[in-house]
N, C-alpha and C positions, 0 to 999 in steps of 0.2 A: 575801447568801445564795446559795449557789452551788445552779444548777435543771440537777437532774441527770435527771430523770422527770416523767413526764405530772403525778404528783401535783403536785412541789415547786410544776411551772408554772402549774397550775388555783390550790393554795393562797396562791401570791404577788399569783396577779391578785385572788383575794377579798381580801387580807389588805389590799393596799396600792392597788389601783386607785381608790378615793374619795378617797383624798388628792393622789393622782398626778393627778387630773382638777382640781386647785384650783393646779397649779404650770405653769410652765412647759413646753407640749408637747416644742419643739424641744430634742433630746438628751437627755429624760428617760431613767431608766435603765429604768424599766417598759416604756415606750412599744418601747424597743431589744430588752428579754428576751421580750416580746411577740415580735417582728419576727426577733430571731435564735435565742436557745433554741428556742421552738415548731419552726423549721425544724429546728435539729440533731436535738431530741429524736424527731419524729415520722419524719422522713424515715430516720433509723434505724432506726423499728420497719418501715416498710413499703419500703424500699429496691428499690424500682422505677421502672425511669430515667425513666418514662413522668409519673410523680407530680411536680407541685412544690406547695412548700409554703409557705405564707405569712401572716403571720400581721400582724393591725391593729389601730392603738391610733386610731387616727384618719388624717386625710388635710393635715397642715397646723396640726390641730387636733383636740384628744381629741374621739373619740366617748363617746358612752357607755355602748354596747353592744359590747365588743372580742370580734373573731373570730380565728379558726383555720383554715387552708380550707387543701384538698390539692385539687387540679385536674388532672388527665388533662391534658397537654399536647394529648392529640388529639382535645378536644371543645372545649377553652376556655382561656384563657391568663390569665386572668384572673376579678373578683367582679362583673363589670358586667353578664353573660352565662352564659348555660350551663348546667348542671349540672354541681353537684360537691358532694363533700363536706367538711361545715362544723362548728366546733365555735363555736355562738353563748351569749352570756355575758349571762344578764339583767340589766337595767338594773339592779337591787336586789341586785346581786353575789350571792344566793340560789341559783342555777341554773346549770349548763353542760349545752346541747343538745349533742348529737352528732346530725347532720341528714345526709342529701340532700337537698340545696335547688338552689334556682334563681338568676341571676340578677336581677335587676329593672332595672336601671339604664336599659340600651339598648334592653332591649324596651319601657319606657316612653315612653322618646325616640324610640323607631319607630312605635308604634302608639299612643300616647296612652296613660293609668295604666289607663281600664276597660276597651278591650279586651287590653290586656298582661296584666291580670289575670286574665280570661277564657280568655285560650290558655294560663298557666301551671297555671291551678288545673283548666282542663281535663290536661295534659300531666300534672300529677299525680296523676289518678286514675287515668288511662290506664297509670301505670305500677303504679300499687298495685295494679290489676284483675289486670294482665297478669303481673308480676314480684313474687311474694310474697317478703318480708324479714323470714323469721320473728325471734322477741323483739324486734322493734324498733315500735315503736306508730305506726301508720296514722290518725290521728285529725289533729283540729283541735287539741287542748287544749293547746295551746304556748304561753308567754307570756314573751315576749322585752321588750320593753317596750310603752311605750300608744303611742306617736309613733314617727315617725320610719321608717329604714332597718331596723330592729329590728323595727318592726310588721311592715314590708311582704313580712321574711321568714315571718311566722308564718302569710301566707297562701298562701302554696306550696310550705312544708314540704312533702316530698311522705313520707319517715318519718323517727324523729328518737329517741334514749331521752334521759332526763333524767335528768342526776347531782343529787343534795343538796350546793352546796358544802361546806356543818357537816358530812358524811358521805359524803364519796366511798368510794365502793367499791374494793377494793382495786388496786395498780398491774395487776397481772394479770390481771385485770378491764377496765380501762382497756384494755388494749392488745387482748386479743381481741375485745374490742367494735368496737374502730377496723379491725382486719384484717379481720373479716368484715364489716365497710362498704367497706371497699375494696373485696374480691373480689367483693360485691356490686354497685359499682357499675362497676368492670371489664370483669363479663361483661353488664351492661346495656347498657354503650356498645358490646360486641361484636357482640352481638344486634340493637341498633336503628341499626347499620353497617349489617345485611344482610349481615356477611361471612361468612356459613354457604353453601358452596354450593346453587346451584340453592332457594333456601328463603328467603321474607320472614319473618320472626316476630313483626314486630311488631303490635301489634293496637290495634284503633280502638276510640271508643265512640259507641252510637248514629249518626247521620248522617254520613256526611263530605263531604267537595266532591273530588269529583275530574276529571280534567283539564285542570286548567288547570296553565297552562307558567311554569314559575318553575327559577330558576337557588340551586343549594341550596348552601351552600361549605361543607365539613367536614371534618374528618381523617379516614382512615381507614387501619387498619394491614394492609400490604401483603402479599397473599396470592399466594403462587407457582404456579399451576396444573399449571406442569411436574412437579410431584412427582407429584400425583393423576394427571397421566396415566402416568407411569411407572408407578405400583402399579397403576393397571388392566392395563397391557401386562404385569408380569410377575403378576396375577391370570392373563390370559388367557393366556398360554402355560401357565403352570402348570394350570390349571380346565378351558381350555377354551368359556368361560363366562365371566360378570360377575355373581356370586352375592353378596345380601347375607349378612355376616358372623354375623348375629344370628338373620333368622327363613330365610334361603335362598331369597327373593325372587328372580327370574330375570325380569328385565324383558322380554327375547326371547322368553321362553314364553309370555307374556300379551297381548306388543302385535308381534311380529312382527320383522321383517329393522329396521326403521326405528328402532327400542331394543334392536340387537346389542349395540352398545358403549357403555350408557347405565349408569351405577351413578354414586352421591354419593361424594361423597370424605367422610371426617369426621375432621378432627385430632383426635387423642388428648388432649394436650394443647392448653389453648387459647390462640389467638394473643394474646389477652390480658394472656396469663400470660409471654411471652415477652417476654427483653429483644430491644435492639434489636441486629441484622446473626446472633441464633442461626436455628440451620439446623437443617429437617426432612428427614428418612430417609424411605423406603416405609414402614420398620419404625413409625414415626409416624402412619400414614396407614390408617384403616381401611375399607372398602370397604361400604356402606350402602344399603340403598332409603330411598324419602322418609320412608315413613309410620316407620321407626325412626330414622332423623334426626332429624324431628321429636318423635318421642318423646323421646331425647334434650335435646334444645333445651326441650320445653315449659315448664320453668319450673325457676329456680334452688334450688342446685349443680345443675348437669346432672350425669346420667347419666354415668359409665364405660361402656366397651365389655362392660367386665367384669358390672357390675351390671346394665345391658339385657339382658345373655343369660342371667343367672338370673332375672332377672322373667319372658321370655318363654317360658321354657325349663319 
């Protein structure tokens, strides 16, 4: 059967994964179309260098819950870790989740199974609270299998939709679903960077512990400052001033000589979205106070420049 689309790939693995789990793992033709179609097919619909994709029949040995997982190079390189997004296969070949999930693996072997569970299922509400995903279901009601690596997903889904394998939905369907979980979880890792200038966004729940000193290793995608001071310098010859773009905020009129030359920068488009060595203009760069920054930012698709200034306007 030649797996030309998301479909063929989902109806192969119902059609023939229960018998392929009774033969020989090593150089099964499933175990392979798993592992190489899933990448051709998907990494074609979402074609950003930042994505890789990979897909599992097992490790040596069939699992029997087989996944799909696209992973941000610059959060996680891997299933053992991270956040990323997942297409998990229930045990009863019945079901394909379309998820952002968590690793488990390492944070288990770091911190023991109950509190590893405790900081994911915290991390997932924290983002549900904070980063709405609309049509996509925010609940527990996931059922992947009763045992196993498959259970231990089902408790840090953080959101997820479910296909009917007897009734998937159309390829077109498939696919916009999958894009808008990517750009979803794109500008999540963008945001919970911090790489917005001058601006944290992301937000706690209830208590948290702070101060204490710890050394944090993460990717993060590189931001040029030079540009943003050039659009100020040729804001300020041109203006005179440092005016936001949107409501005309003058940070100099409010706080004095000490926020002369103080204005946000705010990319147009977002670094996110961008491949990797592309280059930003002034003409890219638009000129912001906080509190419209932050409007901007508050919760996803952000705001255009275009769209703030007709809401505010």
């Amino acid at each position: 059967m030649s797996i030309t689309n998301m479909t063929d790939l989902f109806i192969q693995i119902r059609d023939h994964f229960a018998q392929a789990i009774t033969e020989q793992f090593s150089g099964h033709p499933i175990a392979q179309s798993i592992r190489t179609d899933s990448r051709e097919i998907i990494s074609n619909i979402i074609q950003i260098s930042d994505l890789t994709v990979k897909g599992s029949a097992g490790m040596g040995n069939w699992t029997s819950t087989p996944w799909i997982a696209i992973f941000n190079k610059n959060e996680t390189d891997g299933a053992q870790e991270g956040i990323y997004v997942v297409y998990l296969f229930s045990e009863d070949l019945q079901r394909v989740y379309l998820t952002l999930n968590q690793g488990v693996t390492k944070p288990i072997e770091t911190h023991g199974r109950k509190a590893a569970f405790q900081k994911m299922k915290a991390k997932a509400i924290d983002i549900r609270t904070n980063y709405e995903l609309q049509g996509f279901n925010s609940d527990d009601n996931i059922h992947v299998a009763d045992l196993g690596l498959g259970s231990d997903y089902e408790k840090v889904t953080i959101y997820y939709k479910e296909y009917s394998l007897s009734n998937l939905p159309s390829e077109d369907i498939l696919i916009s679903d999958l894009k808008k979980m990517i750009s979803f979880y794109n500008h999540y890792l963008l945001d919970s960077n911090v790489l917005t200038t001058g601006t944290n966004f992301e937000g706690y729940i209830g208590r948290v512990e702070e101060g204490k000193r710890m050394l944090k290793k993460h990717y993060v995608r590189e931001r040029n400052p030079r540009i943003i001071k050039e659009a100020k310098r040729i804001a300020f010859e041109q203006f005179g001033e440092l005016k936001c773009e949107v409501c005309g905020f003058v940070f100099k009129d409010h706080y004095g000589e000490r926020a002369e030359d103080y204005i946000e920068g705010h990319h147009k488009k977002p670094i996110s979205e961008m491949e990797e060595g592309a280059t930003t203009t002034t003409n890219d760069i638009a000129l912001v106070c906080s509190n419209c920054h932050r409007t901007i930012h508050i919760k996803m698709p952000w705001l255009t420049i275009e769209e703030i200034k007709e809401i505010y306007h």
